[in-house]
C-alpha positions as CSV (number, residue, x, y, z in Angstrom):
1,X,2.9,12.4,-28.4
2,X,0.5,10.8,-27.0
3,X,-2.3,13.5,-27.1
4,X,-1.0,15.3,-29.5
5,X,-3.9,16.9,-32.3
6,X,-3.8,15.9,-35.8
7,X,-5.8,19.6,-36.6
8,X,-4.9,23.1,-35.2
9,X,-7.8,24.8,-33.8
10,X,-8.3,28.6,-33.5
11,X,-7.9,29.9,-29.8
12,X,-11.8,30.5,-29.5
13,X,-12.7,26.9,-30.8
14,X,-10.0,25.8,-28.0
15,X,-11.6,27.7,-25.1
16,X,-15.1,26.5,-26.0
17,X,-13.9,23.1,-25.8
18,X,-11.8,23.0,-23.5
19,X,-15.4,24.3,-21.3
20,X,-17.3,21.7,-22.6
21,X,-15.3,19.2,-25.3
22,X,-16.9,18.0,-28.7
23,X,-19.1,15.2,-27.5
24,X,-19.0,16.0,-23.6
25,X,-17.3,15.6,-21.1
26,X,-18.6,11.2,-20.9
27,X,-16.6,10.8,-24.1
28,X,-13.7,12.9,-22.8
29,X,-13.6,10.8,-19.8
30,X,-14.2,7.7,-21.3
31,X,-11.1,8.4,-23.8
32,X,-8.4,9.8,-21.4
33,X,-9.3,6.3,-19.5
34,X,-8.5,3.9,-22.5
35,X,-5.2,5.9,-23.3
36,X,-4.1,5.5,-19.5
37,X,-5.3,2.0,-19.3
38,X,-3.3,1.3,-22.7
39,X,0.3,3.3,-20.8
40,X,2.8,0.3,-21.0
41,X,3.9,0.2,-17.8
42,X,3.2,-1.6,-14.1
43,X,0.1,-1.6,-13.0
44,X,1.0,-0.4,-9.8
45,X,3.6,2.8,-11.4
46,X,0.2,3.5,-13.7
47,X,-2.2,3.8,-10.3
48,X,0.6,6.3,-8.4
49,X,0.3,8.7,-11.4
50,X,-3.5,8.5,-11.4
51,X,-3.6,8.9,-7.2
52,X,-1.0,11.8,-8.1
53,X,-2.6,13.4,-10.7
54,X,-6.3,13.6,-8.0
55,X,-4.7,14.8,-5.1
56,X,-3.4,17.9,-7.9
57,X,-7.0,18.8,-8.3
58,X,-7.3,19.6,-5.1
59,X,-4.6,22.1,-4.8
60,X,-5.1,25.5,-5.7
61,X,-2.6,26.2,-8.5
62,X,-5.2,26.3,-11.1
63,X,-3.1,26.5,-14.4
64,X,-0.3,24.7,-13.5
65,X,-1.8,21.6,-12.1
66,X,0.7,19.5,-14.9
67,X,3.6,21.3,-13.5
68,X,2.7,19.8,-9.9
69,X,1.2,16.8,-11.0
70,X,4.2,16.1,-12.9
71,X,6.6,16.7,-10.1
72,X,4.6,14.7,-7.7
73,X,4.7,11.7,-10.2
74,X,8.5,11.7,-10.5
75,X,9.1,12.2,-6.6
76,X,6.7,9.1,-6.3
77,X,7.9,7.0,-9.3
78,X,4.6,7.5,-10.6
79,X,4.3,7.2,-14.4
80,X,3.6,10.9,-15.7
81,X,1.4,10.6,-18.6
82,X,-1.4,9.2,-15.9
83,X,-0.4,12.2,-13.6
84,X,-1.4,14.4,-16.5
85,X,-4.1,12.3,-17.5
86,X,-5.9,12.5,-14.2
87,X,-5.8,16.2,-13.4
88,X,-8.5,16.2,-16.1
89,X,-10.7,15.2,-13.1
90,X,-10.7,19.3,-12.1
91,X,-12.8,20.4,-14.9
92,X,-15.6,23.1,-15.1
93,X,-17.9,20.5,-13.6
94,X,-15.8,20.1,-11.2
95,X,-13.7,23.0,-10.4
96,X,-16.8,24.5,-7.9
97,X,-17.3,21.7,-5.8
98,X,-14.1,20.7,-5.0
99,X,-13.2,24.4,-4.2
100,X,-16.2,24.6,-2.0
101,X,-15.2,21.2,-0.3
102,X,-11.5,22.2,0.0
103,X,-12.5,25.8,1.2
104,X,-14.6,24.5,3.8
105,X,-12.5,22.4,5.6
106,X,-9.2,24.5,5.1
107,X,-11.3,27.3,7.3
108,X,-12.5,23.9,9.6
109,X,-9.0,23.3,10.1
110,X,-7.5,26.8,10.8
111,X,-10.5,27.8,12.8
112,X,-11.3,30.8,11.2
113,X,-14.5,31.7,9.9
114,X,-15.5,30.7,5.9
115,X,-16.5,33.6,3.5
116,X,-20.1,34.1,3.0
117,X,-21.7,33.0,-0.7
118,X,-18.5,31.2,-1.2
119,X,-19.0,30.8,-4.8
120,X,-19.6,34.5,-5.9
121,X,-16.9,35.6,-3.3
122,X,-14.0,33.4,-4.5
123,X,-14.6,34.5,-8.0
124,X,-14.0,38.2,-6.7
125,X,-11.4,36.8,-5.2
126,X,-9.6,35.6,-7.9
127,X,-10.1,38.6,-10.5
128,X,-9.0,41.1,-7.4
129,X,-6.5,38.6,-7.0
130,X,-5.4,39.3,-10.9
131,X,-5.9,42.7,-11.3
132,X,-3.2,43.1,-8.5
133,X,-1.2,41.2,-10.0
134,X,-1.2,42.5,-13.6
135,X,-1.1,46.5,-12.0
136,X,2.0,45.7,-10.0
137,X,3.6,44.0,-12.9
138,X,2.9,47.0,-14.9
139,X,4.2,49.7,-12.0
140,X,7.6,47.9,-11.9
141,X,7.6,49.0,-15.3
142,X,6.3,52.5,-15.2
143,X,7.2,53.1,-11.5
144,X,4.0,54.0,-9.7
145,X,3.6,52.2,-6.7
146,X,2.0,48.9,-6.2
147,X,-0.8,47.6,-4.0
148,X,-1.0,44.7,-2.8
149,X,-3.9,44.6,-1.2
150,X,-6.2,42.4,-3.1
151,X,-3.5,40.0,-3.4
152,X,-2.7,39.9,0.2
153,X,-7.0,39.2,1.1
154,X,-6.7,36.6,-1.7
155,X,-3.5,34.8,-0.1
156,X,-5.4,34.4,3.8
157,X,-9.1,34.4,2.4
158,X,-9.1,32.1,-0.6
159,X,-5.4,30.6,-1.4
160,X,-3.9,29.4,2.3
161,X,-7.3,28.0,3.5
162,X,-7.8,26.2,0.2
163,X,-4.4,24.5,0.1
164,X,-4.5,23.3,4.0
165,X,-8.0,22.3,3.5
166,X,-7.5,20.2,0.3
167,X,-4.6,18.1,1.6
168,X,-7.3,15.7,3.4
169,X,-9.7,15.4,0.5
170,X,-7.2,15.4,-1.8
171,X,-5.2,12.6,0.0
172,X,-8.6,10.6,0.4
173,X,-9.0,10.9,-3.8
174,X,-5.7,10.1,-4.4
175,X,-5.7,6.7,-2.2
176,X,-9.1,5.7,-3.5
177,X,-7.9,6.4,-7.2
178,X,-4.9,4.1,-6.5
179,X,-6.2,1.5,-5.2
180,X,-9.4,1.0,-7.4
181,X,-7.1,1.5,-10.1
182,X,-4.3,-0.7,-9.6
183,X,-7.2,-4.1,-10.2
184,X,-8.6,-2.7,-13.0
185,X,-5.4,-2.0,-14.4
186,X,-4.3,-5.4,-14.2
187,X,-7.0,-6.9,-15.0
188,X,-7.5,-5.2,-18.5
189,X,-3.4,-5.4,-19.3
190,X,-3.8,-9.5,-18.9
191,X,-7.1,-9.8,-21.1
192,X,-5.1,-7.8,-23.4
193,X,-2.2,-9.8,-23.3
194,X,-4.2,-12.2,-24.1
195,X,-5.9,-11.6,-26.7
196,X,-2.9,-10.1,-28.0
197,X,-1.0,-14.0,-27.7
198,X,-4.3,-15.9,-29.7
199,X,-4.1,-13.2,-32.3
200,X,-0.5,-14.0,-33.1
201,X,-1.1,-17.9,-32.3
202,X,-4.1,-17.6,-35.4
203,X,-2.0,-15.6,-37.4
204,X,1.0,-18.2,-37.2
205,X,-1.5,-21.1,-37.6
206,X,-2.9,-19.8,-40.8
207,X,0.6,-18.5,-42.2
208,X,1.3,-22.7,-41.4
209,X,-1.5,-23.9,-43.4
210,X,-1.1,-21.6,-46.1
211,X,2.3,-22.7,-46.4
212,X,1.8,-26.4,-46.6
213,X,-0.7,-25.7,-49.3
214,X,1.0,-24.0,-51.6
215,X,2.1,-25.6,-55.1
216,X,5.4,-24.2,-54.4
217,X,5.9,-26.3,-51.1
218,X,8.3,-29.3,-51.0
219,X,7.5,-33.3,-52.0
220,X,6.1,-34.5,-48.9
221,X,5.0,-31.6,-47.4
222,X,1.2,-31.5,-48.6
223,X,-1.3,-33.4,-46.1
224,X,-2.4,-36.8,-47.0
225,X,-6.1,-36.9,-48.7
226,X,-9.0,-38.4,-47.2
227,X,-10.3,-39.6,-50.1
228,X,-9.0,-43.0,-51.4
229,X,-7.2,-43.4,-55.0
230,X,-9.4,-44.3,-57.8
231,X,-8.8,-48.0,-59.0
232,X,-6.4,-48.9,-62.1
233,X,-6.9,-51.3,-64.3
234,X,-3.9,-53.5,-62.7
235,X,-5.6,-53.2,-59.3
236,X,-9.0,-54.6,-61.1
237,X,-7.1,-57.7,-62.8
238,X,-7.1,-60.7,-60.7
239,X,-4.1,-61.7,-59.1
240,X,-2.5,-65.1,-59.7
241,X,-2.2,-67.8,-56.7
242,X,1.3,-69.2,-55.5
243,X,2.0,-72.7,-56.9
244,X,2.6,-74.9,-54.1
């Protein structure tokens, strides 16, 4: 796998990181974009998974953004492993704004009117939202009623609003990310082709050399010296004339 972890870490170590990863999030970035520039594929499949995976982080289905990102990429022909790659765009540093943004223009777009404090309010949102959702789960079981209430106010206050109004932004992402992408991608697969083709090139040139220097190669086979033979004694003596 390609990001699979050569250590286990404990659940606690996980969570910490996954807030704020070992080195920050510059390094994080910096290394999911050399393993999605290093993907051998088209340039152009590469960019629809990274265009695919940024419109996901708009959409509200925090915790299963792979799962959509994943089924985008194959409806597209998109190449997955960038899909999953770029949803790491919606991050703690990153999770507010764009659900501010996507918030905002969802209740622009259904004319309705947008919660006050948006921030604190969708964070009650969402654990009124859960709390529903784990009592009903547990009255199927023990057969109390259920109450959907907070789940309902969560569905026309937080979750409808939020996917209508990230369709635009996340569409504007998503086409920016594929076409900056599909240049750069290019461009760094040919340099590395490249340098790829004069590393084998020297490799074959020296394996050459070496093997017309060895004592084991065949007569004729070495190089001719630059340096002239040393005179004999025969080639000192003078050398007699023709009679006529």
């Amino acid at each position: 796998m390609v990001f699979r972890r050569r250590d286990r870490r404990p659940p606690l170590r996980a969570v910490a990181e996954f807030l704020w990863p070992r080195g920050g999030w510059g390094r994080a970035f910096h290394y999911v974009k050399h393993r999605v520039r290093r993907l051998p594929d088209s340039p152009e499949r590469i960019a629809r998974g990274i265009g695919v995976g940024l419109f996901t982080t708009f959409t509200p289905f925090y915790g299963v953004h792979f799962v959509v990102a994943a089924i985008l990429a194959r409806g597209i022909n998109g190449n997955l492993l960038a899909a999953l790659s770029a949803t790491f765009f919606g991050n703690p540093l990153t999770y507010v704004p764009i659900g501010v943004i996507s918030l905002q223009t969802g209740h622009w777009l259904l004319g309705s009117q947008p919660m006050a404090e948006v921030n604190a309010t969708l964070a009650d949102k969402f654990l009124a939202a859960g709390g529903d959702l784990w009592f009903n789960l547990s009255a199927f079981v023990s057969g109390t009623a259920t109450d959907w209430t907070g789940l309902v106010i969560f569905y026309h206050e937080v979750f409808y609003p939020y996917l209508i109004g990230g369709l635009i932004p996340g569409l504007v992402a998503g086409t920016v990310g594929y076409i900056v992408s599909v240049p750069l991608i290019r461009s760094y697969q040919e340099r590395r082709k490249r340098k790829i083709k004069a590393k084998f090139e020297a490799i074959k040139k020296r394996a050459e050399l070496e093997a017309v220097n060895s004592p084991h190669a065949p007569r004729g086979t070495h190089p001719p010296s630059s340096s002239p033979r040393p005179a004999t004694p025969r080639d000192r003596a003078p050398k007699a004339s023709r009679p006529d």
